[in-house]
N, C-alpha and C positions, 0 to 999 in steps of 0.2 A: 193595235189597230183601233179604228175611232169606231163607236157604235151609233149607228143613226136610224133611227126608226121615221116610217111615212105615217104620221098621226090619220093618213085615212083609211090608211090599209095595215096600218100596227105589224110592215115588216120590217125585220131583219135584215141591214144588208151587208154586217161583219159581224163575225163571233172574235171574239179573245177570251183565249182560255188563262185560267188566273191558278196558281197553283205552280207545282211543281207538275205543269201540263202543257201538250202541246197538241195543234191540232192537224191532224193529217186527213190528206185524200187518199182514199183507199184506191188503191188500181184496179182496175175493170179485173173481174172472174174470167178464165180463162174458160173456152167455150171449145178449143182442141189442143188434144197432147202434143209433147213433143215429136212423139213419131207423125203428126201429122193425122190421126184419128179425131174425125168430130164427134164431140161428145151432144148428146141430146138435151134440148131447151131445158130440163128438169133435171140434170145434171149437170155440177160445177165444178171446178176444182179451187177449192177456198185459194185465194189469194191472202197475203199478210203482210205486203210492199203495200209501200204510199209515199206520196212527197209532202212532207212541213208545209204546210200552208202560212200557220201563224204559230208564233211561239209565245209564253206568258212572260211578262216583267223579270218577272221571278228566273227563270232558266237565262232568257237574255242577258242577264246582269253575272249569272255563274257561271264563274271561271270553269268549273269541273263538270260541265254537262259542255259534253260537242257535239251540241246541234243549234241550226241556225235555220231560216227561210230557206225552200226549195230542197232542202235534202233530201234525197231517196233514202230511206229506211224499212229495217225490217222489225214491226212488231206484235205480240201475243196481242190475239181483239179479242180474249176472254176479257180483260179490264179494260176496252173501248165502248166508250159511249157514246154511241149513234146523234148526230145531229139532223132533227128532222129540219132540215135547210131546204133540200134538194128533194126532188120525187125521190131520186134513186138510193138516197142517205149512203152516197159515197165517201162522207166530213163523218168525221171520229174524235172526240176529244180522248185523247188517251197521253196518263202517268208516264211519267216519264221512267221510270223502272220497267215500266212496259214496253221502251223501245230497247229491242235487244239488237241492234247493230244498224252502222251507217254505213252506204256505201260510198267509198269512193276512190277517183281517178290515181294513181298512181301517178 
């Protein structure tokens, strides 16, 4: 992804992550259980799903890494680092040993 910055306002308006990294949106915190109990605004229940937003050079070009754009994955956010992008810092750059499983369609 191309990086372009607005020289008036020195934003951001792509990250690519460089490494053996890719970057995921984190999936919204669930706010009620399975049974259907809402949980209160001050309690979460951690999420660790996201979809690939952007992937690096690097992984793109490797045969042995399968992940590509858009994939749902599931992975550890102890080695994710927050992109302060968004108010909500749902964007994660995170290692890719740190994605521990992809989902997908049968």
């Amino acid at each position: 992804m191309e990086r372009k910055e607005d020289p008036k306002n020195d934003v951001i308006e792509t990250v690519e992550p460089i490494g053996k990294r890719v970057l995921i949106r984190k999936d919204e915190d669930k706010k009620q259980t399975k049974g259907g109990i809402q949980l209160p605004d001050n309690i979460e229940i951690p999420t660790i799903t996201g979809r690939v937003v952007s992937i690096s050079a690097e992984v793109e070009m490797s045969s042995d890494i399968p992940l590509k754009q858009y994939d749902k994955v599931l992975f550890n956010p102890k080695g994710a680092i927050p992109v302060d992008f968004e108010g909500r810092n749902l964007l994660f750059v995170v290692e890719v040993e740190n994605v521990v499983a992809v989902f997908r369609k049968p």
